[in-house]
KERO-908299 format. One record per residue (C-alpha): residue number from 1; residue in three letters; chain; x, y, z. Coordinates in Angstrom, 1 decimal, m for minus. Example, Ala and Ser with C-alpha at 12.3 -4.5 7.8 and 13.67 -1.06 7.14 Angstrom:
<sites>
   n res chain      u      v      w
   1 ALA     A   12.3   m4.5    7.8
   2 SER     A   13.7   m1.1    7.1
</sites>
This chain:
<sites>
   n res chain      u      v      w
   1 UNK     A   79.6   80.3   86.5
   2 UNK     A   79.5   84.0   87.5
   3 UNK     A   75.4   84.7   87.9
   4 UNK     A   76.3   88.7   88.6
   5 UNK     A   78.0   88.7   84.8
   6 UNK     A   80.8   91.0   86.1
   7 UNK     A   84.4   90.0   86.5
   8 UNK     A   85.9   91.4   89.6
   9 UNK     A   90.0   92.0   90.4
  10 UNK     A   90.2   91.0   93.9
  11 UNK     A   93.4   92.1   95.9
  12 UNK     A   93.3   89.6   99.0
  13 UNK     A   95.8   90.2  101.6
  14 UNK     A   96.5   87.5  103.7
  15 UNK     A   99.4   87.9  105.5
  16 UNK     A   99.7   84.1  107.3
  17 UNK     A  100.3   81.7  104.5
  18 UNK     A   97.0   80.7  102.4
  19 UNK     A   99.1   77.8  101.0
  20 UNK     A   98.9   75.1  101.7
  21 UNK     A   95.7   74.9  102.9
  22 UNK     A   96.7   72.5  106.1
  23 UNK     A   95.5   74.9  108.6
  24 UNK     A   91.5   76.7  109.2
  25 UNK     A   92.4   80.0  108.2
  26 UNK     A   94.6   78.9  105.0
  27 UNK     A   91.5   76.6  104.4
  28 UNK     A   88.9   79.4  104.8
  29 UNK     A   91.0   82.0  102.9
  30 UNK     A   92.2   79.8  100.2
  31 UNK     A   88.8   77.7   99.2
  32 UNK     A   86.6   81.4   98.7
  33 UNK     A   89.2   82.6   96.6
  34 UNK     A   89.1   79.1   94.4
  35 UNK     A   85.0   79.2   93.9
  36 UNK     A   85.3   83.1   93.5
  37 UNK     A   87.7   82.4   90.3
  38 UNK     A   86.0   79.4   89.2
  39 UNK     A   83.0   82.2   88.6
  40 UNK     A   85.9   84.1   86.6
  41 UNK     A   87.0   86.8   89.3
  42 UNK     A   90.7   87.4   89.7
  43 UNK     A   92.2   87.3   92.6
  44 UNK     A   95.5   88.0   93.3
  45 UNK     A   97.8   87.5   97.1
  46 UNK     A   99.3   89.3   99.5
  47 UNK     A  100.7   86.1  101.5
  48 UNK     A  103.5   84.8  103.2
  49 UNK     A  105.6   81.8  101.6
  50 UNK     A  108.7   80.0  103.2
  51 UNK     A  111.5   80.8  100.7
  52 UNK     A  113.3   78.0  101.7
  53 UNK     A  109.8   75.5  101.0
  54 UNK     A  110.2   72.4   98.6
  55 UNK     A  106.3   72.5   98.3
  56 UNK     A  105.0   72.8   94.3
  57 UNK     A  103.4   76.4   94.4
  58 UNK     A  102.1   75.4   90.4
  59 UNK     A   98.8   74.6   90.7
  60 UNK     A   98.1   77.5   93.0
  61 UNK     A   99.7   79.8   90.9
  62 UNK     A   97.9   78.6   87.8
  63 UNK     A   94.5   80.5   89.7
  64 UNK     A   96.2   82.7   91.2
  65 UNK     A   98.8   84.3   89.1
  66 UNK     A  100.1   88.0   90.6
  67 UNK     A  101.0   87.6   94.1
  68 UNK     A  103.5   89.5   96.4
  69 UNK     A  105.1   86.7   98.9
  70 UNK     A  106.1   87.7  102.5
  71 UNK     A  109.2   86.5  104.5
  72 UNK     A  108.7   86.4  107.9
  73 UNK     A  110.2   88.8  110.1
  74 UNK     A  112.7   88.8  113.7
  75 UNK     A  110.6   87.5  116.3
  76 UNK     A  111.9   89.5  119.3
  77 UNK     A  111.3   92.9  116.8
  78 UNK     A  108.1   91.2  116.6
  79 UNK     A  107.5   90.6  119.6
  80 UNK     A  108.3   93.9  121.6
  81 UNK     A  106.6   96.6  118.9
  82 UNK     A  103.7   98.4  120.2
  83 UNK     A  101.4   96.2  117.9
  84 UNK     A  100.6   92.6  118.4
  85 UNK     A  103.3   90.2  117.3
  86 UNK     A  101.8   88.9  114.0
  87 UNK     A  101.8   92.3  112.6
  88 UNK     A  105.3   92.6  112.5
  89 UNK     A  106.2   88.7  111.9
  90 UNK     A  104.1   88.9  108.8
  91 UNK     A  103.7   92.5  107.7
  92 UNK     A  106.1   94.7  104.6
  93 UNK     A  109.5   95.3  105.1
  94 UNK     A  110.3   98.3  102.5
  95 UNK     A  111.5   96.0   99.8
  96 UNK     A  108.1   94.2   99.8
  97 UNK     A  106.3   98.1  100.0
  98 UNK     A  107.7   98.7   96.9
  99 UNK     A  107.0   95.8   95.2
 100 UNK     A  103.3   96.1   96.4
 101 UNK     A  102.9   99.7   95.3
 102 UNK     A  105.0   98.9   92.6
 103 UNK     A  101.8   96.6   91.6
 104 UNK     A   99.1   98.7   92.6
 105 UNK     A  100.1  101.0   89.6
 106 UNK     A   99.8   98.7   87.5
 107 UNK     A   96.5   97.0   88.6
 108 UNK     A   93.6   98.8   89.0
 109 UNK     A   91.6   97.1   91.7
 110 UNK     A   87.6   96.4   92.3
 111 UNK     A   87.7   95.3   95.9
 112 UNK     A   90.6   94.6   98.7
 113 UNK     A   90.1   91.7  101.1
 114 UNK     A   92.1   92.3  104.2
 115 UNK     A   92.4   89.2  106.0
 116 UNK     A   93.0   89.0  110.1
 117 UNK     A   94.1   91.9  112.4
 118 UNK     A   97.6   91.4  111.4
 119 UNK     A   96.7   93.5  108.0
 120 UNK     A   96.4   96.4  109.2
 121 UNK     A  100.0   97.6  107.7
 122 UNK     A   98.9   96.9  104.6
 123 UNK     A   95.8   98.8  105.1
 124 UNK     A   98.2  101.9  106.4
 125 UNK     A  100.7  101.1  103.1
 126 UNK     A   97.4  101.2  100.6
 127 UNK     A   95.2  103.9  102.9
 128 UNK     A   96.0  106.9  100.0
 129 UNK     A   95.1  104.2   96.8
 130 UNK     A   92.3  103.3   98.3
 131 UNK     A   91.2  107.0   99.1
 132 UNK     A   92.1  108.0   95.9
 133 UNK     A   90.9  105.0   93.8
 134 UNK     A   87.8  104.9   95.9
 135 UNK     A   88.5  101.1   96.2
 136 UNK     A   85.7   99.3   98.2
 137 UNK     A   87.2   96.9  101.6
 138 UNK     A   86.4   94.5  102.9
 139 UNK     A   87.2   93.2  106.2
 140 UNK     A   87.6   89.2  106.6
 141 UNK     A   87.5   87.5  110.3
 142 UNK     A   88.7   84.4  110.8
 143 UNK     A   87.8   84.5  114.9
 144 UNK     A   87.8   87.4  117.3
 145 UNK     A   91.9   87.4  117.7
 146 UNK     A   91.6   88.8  121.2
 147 UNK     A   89.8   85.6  122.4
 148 UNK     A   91.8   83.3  120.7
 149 UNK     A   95.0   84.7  122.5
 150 UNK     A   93.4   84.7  126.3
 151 UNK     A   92.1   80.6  125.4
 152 UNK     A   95.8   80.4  124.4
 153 UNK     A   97.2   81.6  127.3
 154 UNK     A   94.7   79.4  129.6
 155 UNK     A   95.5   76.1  127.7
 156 UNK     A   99.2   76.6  127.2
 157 UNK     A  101.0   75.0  130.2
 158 UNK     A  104.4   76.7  129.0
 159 UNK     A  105.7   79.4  130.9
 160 UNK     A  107.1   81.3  128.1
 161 UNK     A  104.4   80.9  125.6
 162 UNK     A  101.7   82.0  128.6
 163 UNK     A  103.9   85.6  128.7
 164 UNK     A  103.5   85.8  125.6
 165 UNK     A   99.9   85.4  124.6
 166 UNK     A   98.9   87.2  127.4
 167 UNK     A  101.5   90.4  126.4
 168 UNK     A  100.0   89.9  123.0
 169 UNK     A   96.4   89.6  124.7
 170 UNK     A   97.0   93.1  126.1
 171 UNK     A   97.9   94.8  123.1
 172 UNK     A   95.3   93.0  120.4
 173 UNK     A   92.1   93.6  122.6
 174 UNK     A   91.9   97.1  121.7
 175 UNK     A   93.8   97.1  118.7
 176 UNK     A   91.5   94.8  117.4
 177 UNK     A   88.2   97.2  117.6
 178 UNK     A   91.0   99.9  116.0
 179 UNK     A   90.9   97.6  112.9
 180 UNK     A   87.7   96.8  112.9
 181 UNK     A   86.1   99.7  113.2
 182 UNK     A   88.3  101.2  110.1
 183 UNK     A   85.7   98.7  107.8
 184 UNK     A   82.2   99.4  106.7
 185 UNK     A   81.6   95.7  105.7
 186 UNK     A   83.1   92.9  107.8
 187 UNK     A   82.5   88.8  107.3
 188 UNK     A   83.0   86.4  109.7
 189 UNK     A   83.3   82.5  110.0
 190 UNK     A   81.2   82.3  112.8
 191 UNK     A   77.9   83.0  113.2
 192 UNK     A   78.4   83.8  117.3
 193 UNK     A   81.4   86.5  116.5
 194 UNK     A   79.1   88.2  114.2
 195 UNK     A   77.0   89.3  117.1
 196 UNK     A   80.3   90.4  118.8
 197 UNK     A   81.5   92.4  115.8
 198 UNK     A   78.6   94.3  116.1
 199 UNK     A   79.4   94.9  119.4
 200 UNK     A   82.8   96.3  118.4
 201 UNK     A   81.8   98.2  115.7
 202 UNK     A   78.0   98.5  115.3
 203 UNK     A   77.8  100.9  111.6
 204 UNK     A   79.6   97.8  109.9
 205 UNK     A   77.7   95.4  107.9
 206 UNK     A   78.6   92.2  109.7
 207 UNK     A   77.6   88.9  107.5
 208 UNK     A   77.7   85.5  108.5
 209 UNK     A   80.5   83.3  105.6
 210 UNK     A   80.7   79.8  106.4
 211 UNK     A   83.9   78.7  105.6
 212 UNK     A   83.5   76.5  102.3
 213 UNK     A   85.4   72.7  102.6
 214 UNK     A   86.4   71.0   99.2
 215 UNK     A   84.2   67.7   98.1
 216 UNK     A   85.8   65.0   99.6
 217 UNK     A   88.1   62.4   98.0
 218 UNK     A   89.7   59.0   98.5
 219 UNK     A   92.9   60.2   99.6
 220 UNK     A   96.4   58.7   98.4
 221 UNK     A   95.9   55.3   99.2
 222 UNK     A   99.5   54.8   98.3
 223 UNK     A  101.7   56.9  100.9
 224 UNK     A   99.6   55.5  103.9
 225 UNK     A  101.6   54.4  107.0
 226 UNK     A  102.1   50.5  107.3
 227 UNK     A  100.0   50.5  111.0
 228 UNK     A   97.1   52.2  108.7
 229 UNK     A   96.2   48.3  107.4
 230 UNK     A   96.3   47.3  111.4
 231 UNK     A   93.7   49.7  112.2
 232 UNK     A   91.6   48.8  108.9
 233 UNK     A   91.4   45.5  109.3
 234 UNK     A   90.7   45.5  112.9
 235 UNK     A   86.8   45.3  114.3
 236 UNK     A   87.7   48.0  116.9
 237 UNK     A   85.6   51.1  116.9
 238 UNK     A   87.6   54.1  115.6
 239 UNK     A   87.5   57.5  117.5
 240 UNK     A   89.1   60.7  115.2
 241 UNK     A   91.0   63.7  116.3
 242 UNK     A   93.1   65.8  113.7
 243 UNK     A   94.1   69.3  114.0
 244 UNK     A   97.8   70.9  114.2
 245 UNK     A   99.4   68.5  117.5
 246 UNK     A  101.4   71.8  118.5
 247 UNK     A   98.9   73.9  118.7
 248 UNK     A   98.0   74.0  122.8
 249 UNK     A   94.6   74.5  122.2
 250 UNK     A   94.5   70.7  120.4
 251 UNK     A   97.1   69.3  122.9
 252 UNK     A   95.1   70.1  125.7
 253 UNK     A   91.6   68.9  123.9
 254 UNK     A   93.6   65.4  123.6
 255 UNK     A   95.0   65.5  127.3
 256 UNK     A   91.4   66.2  128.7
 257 UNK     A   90.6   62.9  126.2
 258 UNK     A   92.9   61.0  126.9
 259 UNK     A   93.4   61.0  130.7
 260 UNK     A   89.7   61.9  131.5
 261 UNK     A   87.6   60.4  128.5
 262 UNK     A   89.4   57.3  127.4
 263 UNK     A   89.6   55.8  131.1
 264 UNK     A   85.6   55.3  131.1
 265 UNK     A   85.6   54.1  127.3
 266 UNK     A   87.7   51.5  128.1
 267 UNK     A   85.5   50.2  130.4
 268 UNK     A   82.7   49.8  128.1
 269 UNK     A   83.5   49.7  124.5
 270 UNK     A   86.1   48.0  122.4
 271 UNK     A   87.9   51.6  120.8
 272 UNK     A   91.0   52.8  119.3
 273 UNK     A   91.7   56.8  119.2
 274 UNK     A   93.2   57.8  116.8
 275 UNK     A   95.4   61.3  116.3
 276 UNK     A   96.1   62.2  113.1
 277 UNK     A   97.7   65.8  112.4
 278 UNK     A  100.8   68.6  111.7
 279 UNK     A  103.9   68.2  113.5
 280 UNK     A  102.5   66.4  116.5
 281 UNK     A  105.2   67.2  119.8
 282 UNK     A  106.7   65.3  122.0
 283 UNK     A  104.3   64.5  124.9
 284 UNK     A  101.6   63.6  122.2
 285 UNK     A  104.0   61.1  120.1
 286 UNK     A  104.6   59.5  123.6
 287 UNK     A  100.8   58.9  124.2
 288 UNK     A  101.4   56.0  121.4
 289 UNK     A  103.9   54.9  122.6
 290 UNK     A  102.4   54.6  126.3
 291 UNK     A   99.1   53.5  125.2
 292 UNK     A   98.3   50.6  122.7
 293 UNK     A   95.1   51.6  122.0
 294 UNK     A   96.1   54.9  121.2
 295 UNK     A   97.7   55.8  117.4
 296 UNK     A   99.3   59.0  116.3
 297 UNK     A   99.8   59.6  112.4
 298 UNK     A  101.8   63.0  112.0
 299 UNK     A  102.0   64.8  108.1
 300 UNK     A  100.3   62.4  106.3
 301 UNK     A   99.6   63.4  102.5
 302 UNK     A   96.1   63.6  103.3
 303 UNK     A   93.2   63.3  106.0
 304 UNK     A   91.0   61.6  103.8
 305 UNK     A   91.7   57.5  104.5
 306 UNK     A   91.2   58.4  108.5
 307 UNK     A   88.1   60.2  107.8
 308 UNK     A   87.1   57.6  106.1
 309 UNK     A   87.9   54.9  108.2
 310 UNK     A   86.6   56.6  111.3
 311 UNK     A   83.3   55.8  113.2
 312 UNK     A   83.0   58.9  115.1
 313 UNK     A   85.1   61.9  115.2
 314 UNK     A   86.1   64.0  118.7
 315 UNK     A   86.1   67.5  118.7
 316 UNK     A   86.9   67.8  122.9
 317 UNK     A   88.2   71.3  122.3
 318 UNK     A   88.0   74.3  125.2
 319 UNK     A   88.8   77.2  122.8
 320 UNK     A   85.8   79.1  121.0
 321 UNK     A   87.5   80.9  118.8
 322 UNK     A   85.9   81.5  115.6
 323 UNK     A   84.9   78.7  113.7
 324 UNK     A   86.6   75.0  114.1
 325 UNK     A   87.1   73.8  110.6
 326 UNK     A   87.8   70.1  111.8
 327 UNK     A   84.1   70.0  112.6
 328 UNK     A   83.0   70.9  109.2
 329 UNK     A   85.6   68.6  107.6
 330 UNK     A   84.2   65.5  109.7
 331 UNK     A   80.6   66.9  108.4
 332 UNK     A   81.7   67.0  105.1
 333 UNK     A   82.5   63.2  105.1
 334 UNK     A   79.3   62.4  107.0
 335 UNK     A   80.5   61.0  110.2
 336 UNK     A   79.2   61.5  113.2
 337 UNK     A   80.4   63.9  115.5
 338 UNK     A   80.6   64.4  119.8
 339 UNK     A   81.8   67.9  121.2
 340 UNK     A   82.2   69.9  123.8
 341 UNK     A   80.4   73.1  123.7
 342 UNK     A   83.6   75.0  122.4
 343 UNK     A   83.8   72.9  119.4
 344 UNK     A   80.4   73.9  117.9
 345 UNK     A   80.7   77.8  118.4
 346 UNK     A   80.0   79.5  115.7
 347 UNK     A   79.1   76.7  113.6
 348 UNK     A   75.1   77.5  113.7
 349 UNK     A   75.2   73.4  114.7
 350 UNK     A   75.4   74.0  118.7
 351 UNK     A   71.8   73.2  119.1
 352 UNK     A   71.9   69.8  116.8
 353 UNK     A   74.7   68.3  117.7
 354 UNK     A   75.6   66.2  120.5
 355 UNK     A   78.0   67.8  123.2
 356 UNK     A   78.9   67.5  126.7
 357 UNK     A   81.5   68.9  129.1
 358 UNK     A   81.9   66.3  131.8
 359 UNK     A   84.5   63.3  131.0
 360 UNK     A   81.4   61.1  131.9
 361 UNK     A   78.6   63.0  129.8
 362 UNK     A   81.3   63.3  126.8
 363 UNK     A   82.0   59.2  126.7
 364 UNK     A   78.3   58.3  127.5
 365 UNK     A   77.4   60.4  124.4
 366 UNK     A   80.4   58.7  122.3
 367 UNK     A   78.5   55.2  123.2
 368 UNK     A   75.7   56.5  122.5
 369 UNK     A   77.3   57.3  118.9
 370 UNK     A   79.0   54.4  118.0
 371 UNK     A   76.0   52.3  119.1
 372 UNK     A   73.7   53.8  116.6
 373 UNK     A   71.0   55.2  119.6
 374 UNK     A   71.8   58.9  118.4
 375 UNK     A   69.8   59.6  114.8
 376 UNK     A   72.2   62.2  112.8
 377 UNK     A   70.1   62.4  110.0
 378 UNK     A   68.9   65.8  111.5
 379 UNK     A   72.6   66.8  111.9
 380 UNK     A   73.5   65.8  108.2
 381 UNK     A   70.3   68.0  107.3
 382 UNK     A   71.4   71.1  108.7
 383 UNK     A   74.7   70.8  107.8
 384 UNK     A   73.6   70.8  104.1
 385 UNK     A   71.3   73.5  104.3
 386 UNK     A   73.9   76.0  106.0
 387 UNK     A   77.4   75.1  104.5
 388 UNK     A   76.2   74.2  100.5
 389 UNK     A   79.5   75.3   99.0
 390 UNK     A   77.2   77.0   96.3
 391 UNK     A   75.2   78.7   98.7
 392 UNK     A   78.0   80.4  100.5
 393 UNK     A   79.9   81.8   97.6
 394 UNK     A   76.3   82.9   96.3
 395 UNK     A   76.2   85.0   99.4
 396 UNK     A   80.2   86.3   98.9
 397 UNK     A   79.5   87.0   95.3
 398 UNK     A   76.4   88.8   95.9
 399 UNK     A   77.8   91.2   98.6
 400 UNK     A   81.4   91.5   97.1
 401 UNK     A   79.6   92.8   93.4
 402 UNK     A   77.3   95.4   95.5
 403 UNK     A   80.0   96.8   97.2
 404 UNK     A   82.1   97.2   93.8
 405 UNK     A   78.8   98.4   92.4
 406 UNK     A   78.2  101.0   95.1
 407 UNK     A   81.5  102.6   94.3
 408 UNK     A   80.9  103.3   91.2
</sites>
C-alpha cells in the first residue's frame, strides 16, 4: 500500500537491460521499481532488450506497460567517441529519439530516474521537457563507474580488455562528476560511495538505498542438473560462489580461491566448492573438470536449490565497487557468509561480518564457519534491521513524493 496517498508516473531510464534481473544492477533497478508499483506508482522504461531474445517479457510488461526498448549499438563507434563506451552501446539512435519524445507528449511525467552514467544522452535528449515541465530527477548509482573500470583493468589478465577499461577509465573519471553534478538528489547502493558522492558533488542530497532482494523461494526443483542429487546427498561441507563466470572481477575472486584458499581447506576439512553462475568461460569450466572436489553449474533456472543447499557462501572478491548483491542474496537465505574486505563495501555489514585477506586468514575463518565457533546471530540481526524490504522502499517513497511535492 502507498502510505503518501499519491500516485506517481515514474520515467526510469535504464539503459543496460533491467530484465531479466540476473545481474546486480538489473536486480537493484528492477526490484525498486516492482515495490514502487505494488504501492500503485507507474513506472514506465527506458531499457535495452535483445531483439533477437526468446525470453517471455509478459510478466514484466504486465507492471510495467510503456517502455521504449534499446538495441545495442557498433562497438568500435562505441568505443572510440569522446564519451565512455556504454554511452554509445546503450544510448538513442534517432529512431529511438523519436519514439521517446514521441512519448513524452503524451505522458506527463512526476519524476525521471536516470540510472548509471551511461544516461546521460537521455538526460541531453529530455534536458528542454524537463526545463519546461519542471520535472524533478533523480540521479540512481549503482557504484562509482570510474572505480569499477580501474578494478577491471587490475583483475583482467587480457590484454585487449585491459586497453580498454583503462581508455574507458580515462574518459569516465571526469565525465562521471560531469553527470553527477547535473543532479540535486542522488541515491546510491552503497553506503561508502555515498560519502564519495559527496565528494564529487557536495550541493546534492546523497541518500543511502539498499538494494531490495525478492523473499526467497524453493527454486524449480525440476530443471536441476543430475550431479545436483550427488552433492545433496553427500556429507561434504558445501562452499558457494555465484556471480556472472565472465565477469573478471569473479574469475579472479575464484582463481585467488581456488589456487590459494582451497589448498589449506583441503588439508583440514572435508569440502566441496561449488560455482554456480552466467555463462561461466573456459578456464573456469576446466577447474571441474581438473578438480573433483570442485563443481561448476552454468545458467541454471534459478540460484535458489544451491543457496539452499550451501553451508557457507564465499564472497573472495578484490573489486569494491558499489554494492555486491551476492552478499545480500546469501543474507537473504540466512547462510553464513566469509569475505574479503571488498566484498562487504558498502554493505554497512563490514564491521559484523567475518573477513580476511590472506589465503590462510580467509580458510581459517571458513573453519571457523562451517564448525559452528562463529555466532551469526549478530550478522542475521543487522542484516534485518538495514535491508527490510519495507523499510527501504519507505525511505524511496518518502524522498521520491517530496521531491514531486517540491515542484509543485
Amino acid at each position: 500500500m502507498n502510505n503518501n496517498n499519491k500516485q506517481l508516473r515514474i520515467l526510469d531510464i535504464m539503459p543496460l537491460p533491467v530484465y531479466p534481473p540476473n545481474y546486480g544492477g538489473a536486480i537493484g533497478s528492477l526490484y525498486k521499481a516492482i515495490e514502487l508499483a505494488k504501492r500503485g506508482h507507474n513506472i514506465d522504461f527506458i531499457t535495452s532488450k535483445d531483439p533477437n531474445s526468446n525470453i517471455d517479457y509478459s510478466g514484466f510488461e504486465d507492471l510495467f506497460k510503456n517502455n521504449v526498448y534499446l538495441r545495442k549499438k557498433n562497438r568500435l563507434k562505441s568505443f572510440v567517441s569522446i564519451l565512455p563506451y556504454n554511452c554509445n552501446r546503450f544510448g538513442p539512435d534517432n529512431n529511438e529519439k523519436d519514439i521517446i519524445l514521441g512519448q513524452i507528449k503524451k505522458v506527463t511525467y512526476d519524476l525521471i530516474i536516470f540510472e548509471y552514467p551511461h544516461s546521460y544522452r537521455f538526460y541531453k535528449l529530455l534536458k528542454q521537457y524537463i526545463k519546461e515541465k519542471q520535472i524533478p530527477i533523480v540521479y540512481y548509482s549503482h557504484n562509482i563507474e570510474s572505480d569499477y573500470l580501474l578494478r577491471s583493468f587490475r583483475e583482467s589478465s587480457n590484454l585487449i580488455k585491459k586497453i580498454f577499461f583503462l581508455f574507458d577509465y580515462f574518459k569516465m573519471i571526469y565525465f562521471e562528476k560531469f553527470v553527477l553534478e547535473l543532479f540535486d538528489v542522488i541515491f546510491t547502493v552503497s553506503i561508502q560511495d555515498k560519502d564519495k558522492i559527496n565528494l564529487l558533488n557536495p550541493k546534492a542530497h546523497a541518500v543511502w538505498i539498499p538494494p531490495i532482494i525478492p523473499s526467497v523461494n524453493n527454486g524449480n526443483e525440476l530443471s536441476l542438473p543430475p550431479n545436483f542429487n550427488f552433492l545433496r546427498n553427500n556429507f561434504y561441507k558445501k562452499i558457494l560462489f555465484t556471480g556472472i563466470l565472465s565477469h573478471d572481477a569473479n574469475k579472479f575472486a575464484i582463481k585467488w580461491f581456488t589456487e590459494s584458499v582451497m589448498p589449506i581447506l583441503r588439508k583440514k576439512i572435508k569440502c566441496f566448492f561449488v560455482i554456480v553462475g552466467k555463462d561461466p568461460s573456459k578456464e573456469i569450466l576446466e577447474l571441474a573438470e581438473l578438480n573433483k572436489d570442485i563443481f561448476v553449474f552454468s545458467n541454471v533456472v534459478s540460484l535458489a536449490p544451491f543457496y539452499n543447499l550451501a553451508d557457507l557462501v564465499v564472497i573472495p572478491l578484490f573489486n569494491e565497487a558499489g554494492i555486491k548483491i551476492k552478499l545480500i542474496e546469501a543474507l537473504r537465505y540466512g547462510k553464513k557468509v566469509v569475505s574479503r574486505p571488498e566484498g562487504v563495501y558498502g554493505s554497512g555489514l563490514q564491521d559484523i561480518i567475518p573477513i580476511a585477506d590472506s589465503p590462510i586468514d580467509f580458510a581459517t575463518k571458513c573453519i571457523q564457519s562451517l564448525e559452528g565457533r562463529i555466532n551469526y546471530l549478530n550478522v542475521f540481526e543487522r542484516f534485518d534491521e538495514l535491508y527490510s524490504s519495507k523499510k527501504i522502499i519507505d525511505t524511496i517513497e518518502k524522498e521520491i513524493v517530496n521531491l514531486a511535492d517540491s515542484k509543485k
